[in-house]
C-alpha positions as CSV (number, residue, x, y, z in Angstrom):
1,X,-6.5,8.8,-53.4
2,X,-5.1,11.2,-50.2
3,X,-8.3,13.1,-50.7
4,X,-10.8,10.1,-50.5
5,X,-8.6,8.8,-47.2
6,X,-9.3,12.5,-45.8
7,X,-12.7,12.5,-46.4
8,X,-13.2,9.0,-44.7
9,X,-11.2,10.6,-41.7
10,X,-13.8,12.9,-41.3
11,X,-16.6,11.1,-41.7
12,X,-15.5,8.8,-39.0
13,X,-14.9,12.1,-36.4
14,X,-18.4,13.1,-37.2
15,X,-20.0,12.5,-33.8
16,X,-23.4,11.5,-33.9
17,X,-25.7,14.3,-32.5
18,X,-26.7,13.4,-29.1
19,X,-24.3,11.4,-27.9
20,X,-23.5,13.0,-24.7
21,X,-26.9,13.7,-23.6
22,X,-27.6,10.0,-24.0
23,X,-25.1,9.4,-22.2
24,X,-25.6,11.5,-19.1
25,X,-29.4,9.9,-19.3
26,X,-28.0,6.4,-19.5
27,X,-25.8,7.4,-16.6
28,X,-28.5,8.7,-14.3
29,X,-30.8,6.3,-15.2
30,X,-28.0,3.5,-14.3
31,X,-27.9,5.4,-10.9
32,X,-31.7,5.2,-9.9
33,X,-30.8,1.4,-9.9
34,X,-28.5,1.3,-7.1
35,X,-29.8,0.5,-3.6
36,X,-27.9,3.2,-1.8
37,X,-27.3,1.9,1.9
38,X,-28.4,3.5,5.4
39,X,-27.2,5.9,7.0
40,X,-26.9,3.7,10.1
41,X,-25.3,1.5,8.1
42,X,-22.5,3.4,6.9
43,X,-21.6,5.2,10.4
44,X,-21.6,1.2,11.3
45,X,-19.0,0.5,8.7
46,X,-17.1,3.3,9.2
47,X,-16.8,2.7,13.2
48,X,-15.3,-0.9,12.0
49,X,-13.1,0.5,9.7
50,X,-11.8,2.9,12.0
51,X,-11.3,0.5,14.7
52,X,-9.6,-1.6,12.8
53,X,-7.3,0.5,11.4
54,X,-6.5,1.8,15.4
55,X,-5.9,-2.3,16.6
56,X,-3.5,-2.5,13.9
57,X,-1.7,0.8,14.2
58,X,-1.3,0.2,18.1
59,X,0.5,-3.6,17.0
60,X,2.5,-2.0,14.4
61,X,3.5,0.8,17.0
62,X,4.4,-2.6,19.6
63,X,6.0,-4.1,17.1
64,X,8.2,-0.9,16.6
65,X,9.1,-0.3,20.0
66,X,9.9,-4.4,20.5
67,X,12.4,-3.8,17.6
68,X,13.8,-0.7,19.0
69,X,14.3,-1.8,22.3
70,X,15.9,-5.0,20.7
71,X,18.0,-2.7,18.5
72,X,19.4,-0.3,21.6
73,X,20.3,-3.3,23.2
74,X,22.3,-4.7,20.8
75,X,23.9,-1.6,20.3
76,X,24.6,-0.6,23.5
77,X,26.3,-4.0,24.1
78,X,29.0,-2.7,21.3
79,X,30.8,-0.3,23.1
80,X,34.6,0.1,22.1
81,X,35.4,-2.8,24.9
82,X,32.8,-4.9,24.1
83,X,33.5,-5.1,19.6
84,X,37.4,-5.9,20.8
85,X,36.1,-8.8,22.8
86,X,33.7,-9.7,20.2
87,X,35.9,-9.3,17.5
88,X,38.7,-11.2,19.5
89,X,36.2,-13.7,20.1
90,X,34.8,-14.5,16.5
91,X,38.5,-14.7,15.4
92,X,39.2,-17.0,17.8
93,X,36.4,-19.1,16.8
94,X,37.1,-19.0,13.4
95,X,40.5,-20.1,13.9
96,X,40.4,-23.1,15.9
97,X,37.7,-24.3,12.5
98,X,34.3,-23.9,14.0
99,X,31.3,-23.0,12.8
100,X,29.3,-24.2,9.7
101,X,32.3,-24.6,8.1
């Protein structure tokens, strides 16, 4: 019974002969079919690409220095003079029962 199970193993890892050089012709026969594009055409593309990829860089670098700039501002506002005040202030708010509550 193990022996006949064995033997049907192997049979089914018998490859069958061939196999790879069929597929390396069925591969480069698959290529012949494509319709390649221009060389024109590519350095086209790739000028969009790239200048795309620059417009959106120099907004994500705008955006960055918007939000940095914003950032230092806020911070700077904080010095140990100004969080007292705030803090004062916030408590004072809270205290006389405004806000969303």
């Amino acid at each position: 019974m193990a022996d006949e199970k064995v033997k049907e193993k192997k049979e089914k890892k018998r490859k069958e002969p061939g196999k790879v050089r069929r597929w390396f012709k069925d591969f480069f026969s698959e290529l012949k079919k494509v319709t390649w594009p221009s060389f024109g055409n590519v350095l086209k593309q790739t000028g969009i690409v790239l200048l795309v990829t620059i417009c959106f860089l120099l907004v994500m670098m705008a955006f960055d220095s918007l939000f940095g700039l914003l950032y230092n501002f806020l911070i700077s506002g904080l010095s140990d003079e100004g969080t007292t005040s705030a803090v004062a202030a916030l408590a004072s708010f809270v205290t006389k029962g405004g806000g969303l509550l």
